[in-house]
C-alpha positions in Angstrom: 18.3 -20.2 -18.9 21.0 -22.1 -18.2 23.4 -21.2 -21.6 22.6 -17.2 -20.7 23.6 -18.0 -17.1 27.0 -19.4 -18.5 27.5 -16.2 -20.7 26.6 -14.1 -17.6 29.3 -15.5 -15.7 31.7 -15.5 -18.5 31.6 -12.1 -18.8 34.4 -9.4 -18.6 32.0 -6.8 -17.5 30.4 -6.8 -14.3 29.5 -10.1 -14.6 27.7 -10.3 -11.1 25.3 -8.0 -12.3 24.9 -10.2 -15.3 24.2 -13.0 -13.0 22.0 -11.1 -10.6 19.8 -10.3 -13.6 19.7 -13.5 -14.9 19.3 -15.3 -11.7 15.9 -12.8 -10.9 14.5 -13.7 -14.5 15.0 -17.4 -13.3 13.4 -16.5 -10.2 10.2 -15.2 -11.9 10.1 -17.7 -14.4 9.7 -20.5 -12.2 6.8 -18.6 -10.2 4.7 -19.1 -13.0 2.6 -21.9 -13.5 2.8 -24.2 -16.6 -1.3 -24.0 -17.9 -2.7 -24.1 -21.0 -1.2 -24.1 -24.4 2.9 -23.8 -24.8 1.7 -20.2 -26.7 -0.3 -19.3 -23.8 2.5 -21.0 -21.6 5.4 -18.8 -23.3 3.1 -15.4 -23.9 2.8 -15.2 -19.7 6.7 -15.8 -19.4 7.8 -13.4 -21.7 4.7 -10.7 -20.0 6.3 -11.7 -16.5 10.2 -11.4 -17.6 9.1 -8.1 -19.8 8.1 -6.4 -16.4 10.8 -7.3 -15.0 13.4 -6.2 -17.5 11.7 -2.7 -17.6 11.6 -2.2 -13.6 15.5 -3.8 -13.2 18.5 -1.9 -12.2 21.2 -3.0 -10.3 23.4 0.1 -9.4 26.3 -2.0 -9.0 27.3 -2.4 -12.4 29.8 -0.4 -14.5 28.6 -0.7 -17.5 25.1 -2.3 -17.3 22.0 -2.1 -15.5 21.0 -6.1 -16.0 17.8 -5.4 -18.1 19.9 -6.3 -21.0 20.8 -10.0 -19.7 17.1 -10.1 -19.1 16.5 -9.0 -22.4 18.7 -11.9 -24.2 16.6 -14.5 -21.9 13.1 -12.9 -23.7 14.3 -13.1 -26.7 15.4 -16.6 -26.4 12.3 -17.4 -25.3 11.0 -15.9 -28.2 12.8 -17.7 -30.7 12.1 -20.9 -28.8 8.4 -20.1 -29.0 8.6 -19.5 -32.9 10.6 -23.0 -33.8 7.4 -24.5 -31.6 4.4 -22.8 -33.8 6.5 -23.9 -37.2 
């Protein structure tokens, strides 16, 4: 969360909208408990960030909505969760 935060604000294109998004995906990440296995543990963050990413929009942004910095955080997730199972 904290390297696509980095990028966020790094960015040359509306980078507070990149930081909004990514700052709501932390949000919602840290509402959900840590139960069960780190599969089960990682399939209910990715569910919870999914919704999110398809309900975002920030109006502010030039050329992007946010959903896409959401995006890159689930698919992180994602790749952490398959280095796990190996």
């Amino acid at each position: 969360m904290a390297d696509r935060q980095a990028a966020a604000s790094a960015s040359p294109y509306d980078w507070k909208v990149c930081v909004g998004a990514v700052s709501a995906a932390q949000g919602e990440f840290e509402k959900i408990a840590v139960a069960g296995t780190a599969h089960e543990y990682a399939t209910a963050v990715i569910a919870c960030l999914e919704r999110l990413r398809d309900t975002y929009y920030d109006p502010d942004g030039e050329y992007t909505s946010g959903r896409s910095d959401i995006g890159t955080v689930v698919e992180k997730i994602r790749e952490a969760l398959k280095s796990v199972s190996q």
